[in-house]
N, C-alpha and C positions, 0 to 999 in steps of 0.2 A: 289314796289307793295303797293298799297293802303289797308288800315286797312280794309274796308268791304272785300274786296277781299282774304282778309288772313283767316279772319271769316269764310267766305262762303266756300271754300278749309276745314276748319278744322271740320263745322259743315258737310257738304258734306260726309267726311268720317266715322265720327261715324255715320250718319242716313244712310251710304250707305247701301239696299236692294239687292245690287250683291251680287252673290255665290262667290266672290272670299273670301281669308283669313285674309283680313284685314276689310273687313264691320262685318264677323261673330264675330270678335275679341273684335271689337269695343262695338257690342252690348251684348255681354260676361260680356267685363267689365261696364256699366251700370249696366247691370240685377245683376251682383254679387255684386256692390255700394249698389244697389237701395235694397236688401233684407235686407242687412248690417243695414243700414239706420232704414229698418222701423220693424225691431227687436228691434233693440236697443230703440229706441224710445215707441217702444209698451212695453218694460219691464221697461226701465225708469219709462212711466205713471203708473205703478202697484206699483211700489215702492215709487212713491210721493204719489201716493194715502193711502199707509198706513202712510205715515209718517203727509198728513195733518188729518186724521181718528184719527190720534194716536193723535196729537195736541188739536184737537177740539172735540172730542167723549170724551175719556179718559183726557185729560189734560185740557177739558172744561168743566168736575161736579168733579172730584175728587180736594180739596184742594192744591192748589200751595203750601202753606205752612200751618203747621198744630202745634197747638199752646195747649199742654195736661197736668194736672196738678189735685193738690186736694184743691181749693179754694168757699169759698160762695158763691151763687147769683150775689151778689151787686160787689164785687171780680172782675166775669166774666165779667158782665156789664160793669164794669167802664175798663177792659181792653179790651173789645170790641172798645167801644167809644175813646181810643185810638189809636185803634190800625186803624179807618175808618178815621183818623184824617192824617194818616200819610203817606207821599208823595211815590205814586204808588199803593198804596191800592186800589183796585174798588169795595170789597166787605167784610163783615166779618160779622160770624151768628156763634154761638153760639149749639150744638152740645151735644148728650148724646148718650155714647155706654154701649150696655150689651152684655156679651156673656152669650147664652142660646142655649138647643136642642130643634130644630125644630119638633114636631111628628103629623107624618098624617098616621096613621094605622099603619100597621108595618114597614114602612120610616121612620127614623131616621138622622138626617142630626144636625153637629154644627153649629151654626150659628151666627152672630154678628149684634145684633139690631142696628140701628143708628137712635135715635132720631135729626128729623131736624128739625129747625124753618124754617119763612118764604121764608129768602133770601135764604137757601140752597136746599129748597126743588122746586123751581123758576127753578134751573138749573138744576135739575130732569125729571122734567113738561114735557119737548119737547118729550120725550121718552114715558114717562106714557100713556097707554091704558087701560081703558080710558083715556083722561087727566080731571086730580081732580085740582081743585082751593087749599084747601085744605086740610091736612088731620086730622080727629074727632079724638078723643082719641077709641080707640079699635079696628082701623084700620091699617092695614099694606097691603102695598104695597112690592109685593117681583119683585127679577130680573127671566128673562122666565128662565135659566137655574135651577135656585133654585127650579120653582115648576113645571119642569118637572122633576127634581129628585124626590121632594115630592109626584109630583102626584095633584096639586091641580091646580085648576081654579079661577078665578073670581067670587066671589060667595060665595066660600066655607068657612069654616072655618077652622082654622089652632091651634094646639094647641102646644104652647111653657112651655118649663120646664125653669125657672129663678131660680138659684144657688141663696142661700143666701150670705147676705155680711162677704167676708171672717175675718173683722175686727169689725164685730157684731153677735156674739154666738148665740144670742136670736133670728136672723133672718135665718127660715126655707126656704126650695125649696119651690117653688112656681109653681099652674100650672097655666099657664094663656090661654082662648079661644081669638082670633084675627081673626077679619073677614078681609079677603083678594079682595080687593076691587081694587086694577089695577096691572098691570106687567108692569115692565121696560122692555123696546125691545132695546138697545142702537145698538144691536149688537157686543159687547165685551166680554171682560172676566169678567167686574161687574158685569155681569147677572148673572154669577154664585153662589156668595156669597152676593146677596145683598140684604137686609130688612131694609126698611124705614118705619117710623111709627114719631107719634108726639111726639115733644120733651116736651112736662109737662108729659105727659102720660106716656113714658119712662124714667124720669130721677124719677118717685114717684109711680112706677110698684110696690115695695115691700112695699109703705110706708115711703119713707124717703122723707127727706128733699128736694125741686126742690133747683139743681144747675143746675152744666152743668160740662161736661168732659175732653172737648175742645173747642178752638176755629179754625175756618176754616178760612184761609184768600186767595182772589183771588189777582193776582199781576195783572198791567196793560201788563208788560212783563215777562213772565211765566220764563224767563230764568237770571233774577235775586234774583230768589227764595235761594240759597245759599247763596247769601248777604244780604236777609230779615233774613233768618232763625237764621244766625250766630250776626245778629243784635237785635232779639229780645231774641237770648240764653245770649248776653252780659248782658241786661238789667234788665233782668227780676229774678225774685228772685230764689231760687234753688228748690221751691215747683212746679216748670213749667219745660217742656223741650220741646224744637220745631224737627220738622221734615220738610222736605219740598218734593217736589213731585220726586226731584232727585234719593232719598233713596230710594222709594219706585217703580218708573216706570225709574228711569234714566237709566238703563243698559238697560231695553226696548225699550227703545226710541236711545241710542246710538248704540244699535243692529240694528236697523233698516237705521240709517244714514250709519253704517259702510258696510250694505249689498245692501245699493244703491252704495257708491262710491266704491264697489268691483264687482258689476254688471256691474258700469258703466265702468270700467277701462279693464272686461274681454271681453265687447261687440266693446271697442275700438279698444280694439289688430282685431275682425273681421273686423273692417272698415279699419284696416293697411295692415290686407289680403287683403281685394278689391285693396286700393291703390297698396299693389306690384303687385297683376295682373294686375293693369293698367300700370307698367312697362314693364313686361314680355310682356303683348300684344301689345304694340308702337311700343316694340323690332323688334316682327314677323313683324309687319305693317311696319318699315320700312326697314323689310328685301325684304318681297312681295311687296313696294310699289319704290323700287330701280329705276326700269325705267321712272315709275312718276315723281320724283324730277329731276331726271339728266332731263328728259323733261322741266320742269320746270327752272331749273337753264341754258337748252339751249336758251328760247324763253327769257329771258333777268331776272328771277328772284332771287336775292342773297342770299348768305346762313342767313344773318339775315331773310328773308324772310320765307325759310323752316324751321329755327328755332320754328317761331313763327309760323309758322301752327303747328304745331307739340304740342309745348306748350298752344294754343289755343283748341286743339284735348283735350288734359289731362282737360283743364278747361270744358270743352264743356261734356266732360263725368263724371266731377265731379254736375257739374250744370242737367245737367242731372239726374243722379243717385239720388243725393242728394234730389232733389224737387220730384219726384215720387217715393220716398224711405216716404217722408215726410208723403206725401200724404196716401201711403197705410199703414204707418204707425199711421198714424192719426186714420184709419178706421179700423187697427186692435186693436189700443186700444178700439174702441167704442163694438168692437166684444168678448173680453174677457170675461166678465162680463155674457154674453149669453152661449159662448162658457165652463164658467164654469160649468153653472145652466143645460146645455147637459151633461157635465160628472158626475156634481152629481145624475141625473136621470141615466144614465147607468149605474153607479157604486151602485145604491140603497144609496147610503147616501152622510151625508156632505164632501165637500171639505176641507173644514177649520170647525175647531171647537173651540169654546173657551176654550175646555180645556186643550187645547194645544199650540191656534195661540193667541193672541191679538186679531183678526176680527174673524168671524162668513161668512167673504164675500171677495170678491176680490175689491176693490174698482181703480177707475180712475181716475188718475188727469193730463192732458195732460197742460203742460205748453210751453208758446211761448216762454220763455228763453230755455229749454232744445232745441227747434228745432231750436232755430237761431244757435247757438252755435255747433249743430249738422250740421248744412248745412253746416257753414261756416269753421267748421273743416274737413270735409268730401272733400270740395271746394279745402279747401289747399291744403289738401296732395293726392290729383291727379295732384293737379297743380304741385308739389314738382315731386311729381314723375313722370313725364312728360319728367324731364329737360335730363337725360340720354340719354333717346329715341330721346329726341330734337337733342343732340347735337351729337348723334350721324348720325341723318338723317343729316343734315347741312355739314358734311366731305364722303359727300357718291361721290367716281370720277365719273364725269360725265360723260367721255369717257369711262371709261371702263363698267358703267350701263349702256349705250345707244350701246355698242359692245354687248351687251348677250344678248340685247332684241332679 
């Protein structure tokens, strides 16, 4: 029997539209492939999406590695300019923190100033509403969760209480007024605690001397930051100690890898379900399709022949399933997103919050490696599981099926 011919026979029985029990069977096992499929694929896309959110939101303004210490001006300087000098660096700025209470009426919030110079406040920018070129000395810039705790707008004014320096007796609390001139929208959990303002203006808030607190440095690959960090801990003198973004978001970010490949590994066991009802159903099909083959094996066809319909069947409903699993799965990732933004309106509030999730949103990232590898594993193991049913339709007696007809 000729190869088209074996096709046609194999495709013929999964698209068969008869009432009998082997076409119902057939398209059984599809539809239950094909849901398989484009589940798995729609929660994949939610889980790439946080993990590239997580990458480029959060691990694109917060410091790869973070470089803190009590040195002068010229100190900082001249370790900056080192440190831009040095192979995988793409950026390094210069950094002032205060902790101070935030007060807008009787709102009361802690909070951590962060003076930023140019390059750091650059990767801020994209987010700022408005967006500011730069920012004046008396200006702060907070994240939206902060001043909707506060209570404050654009506009308004915000008044900070600055602690004197613990290691200078003669410097008092201080209160200082700051006009609030744009909000960060990242959609993260930075919105929460975040205040940006100029760094001369914050680092000489009480009067003292302009240094600097830290320095910020961007890696080219964000995931050799433990071997910068433990490299500039070697080198550097014991009045500095480094951090890198690991310490501070790496359980984050390994939470999120570790809850895709446990998504991905429980969505697979359902695509093993489909595959054994593609077993179980070939089984019935060649129990109901008994006087077919013995027909077929009368009018001159051999059992390699019936084998490979058979195992063309299992392919045919993997190729099937698999590409219109694809497909609807493609369209229900683009649906999520909408489908969230409805249940936060029914339920009267947010889905995700920052002070609880990493996002504020469901994000999507639909990638062509996750569905090639989805097809093509979907593909196999119907074909796998095909071979039973094969081999067992191929030893079915031809006299005695062609006597019961």
């Amino acid at each position: 029997m000729p190869w088209s011919e074996r096709i046609s026979f194999a495709l013929r029985q999964v698209l068969d539209r008869g009432r009998g029990l082997s076409g119902f069977l057939s398209r059984l096992s599809v539809v239950g492939l094909t849901l398989a499929v484009a589940i798995l694929l729609a929660v994949l896309s939610v889980m790439n999406g946080f993990e590239r959110e997580m990458r480029e939101r959060i691990l694109g303004v917060v410091p790869h590695v973070s470089i803190h210490g009590f040195a002068d001006l010229e100190a900082w300087n001249q370790l900056q300019a080192d440190a831009q000098r040095a192979e995988g660096i793409t950026g390094a700025g210069l950094f002032y923190e205060r902790d101070l209470l935030a007060v807008q009426g009787v709102r009361v919030t802690a909070a951590k100033m962060l003076g930023v110079t140019a390059p750091l406040w650059q990767r801020w920018e994209a987010w700022s509403k408005p967006s500011k070129l730069a920012l004046q000395p008396g200006e702060v810039v907070l994240g939206v969760g902060m001043a909707q705790r506060l209570g404050v707008e654009i506009g308004d004014k915000l008044s900070v209480i600055v602690p004197g320096d613990a290691f200078r007796f003669e410097t008092l609390p201080a209160t200082v007024a700051l006009h609030v001139v744009a909000l960060i929208d990242s959609g993260t959990e930075l919105d929460e605690a975040l205040m940006l303002a100029d760094f001369e203006y914050t680092a000489t808030l009480l009067g003292d001397e302009l240094t600097a607190t830290g320095l910020a440095l961007q890696l080219q690959q964000l995931f050799e930051a433990p071997e910068t960090r433990w490299h500039f801990a070697r080198t550097l003198p014991p009045s500095f100690y480094v951090t890198d973004w690991t310490l501070r978001h790496g359980n984050l970010y390994a939470a999120i890898r570790l809850s895709r490949d446990l998504v991905t590994l429980l969505l697979l066991s359902i695509i093993a379900v489909a595959a054994f009802n593609v077993v179980s159903s070939l089984v019935l099909v060649v129990i109901d399709r008994r006087g077919f083959i013995a027909m077929l094996q009368a009018m001159g066809a051999s059992r390699q022949d019936i084998l490979w319909i058979f195992l063309l069947q299992g392919l045919w409903i993997g190729v099937l399933g698999a590409s219109v699993g694809l497909v609807l799965g493609f369209g229900l990732a683009q649906l999520i997103p909408a489908l969230a933004s409805g249940l936060e309106w029914l339920m009267g509030g947010k889905l995700l919050n920052t002070d609880v999730y990493p996002l504020n949103f469901l994000p999507i990232d639909v990638r062509a490696g996750d569905a090639l590898w989805l097809w093509c594993a979907s593909v196999l193991l119907c074909l796998v599981a095909a071979v039973v049913p094969a081999r067992r339709a191929m030893r079915v007696p031809v006299a005695q099926a062609l006597a019961n007809q």
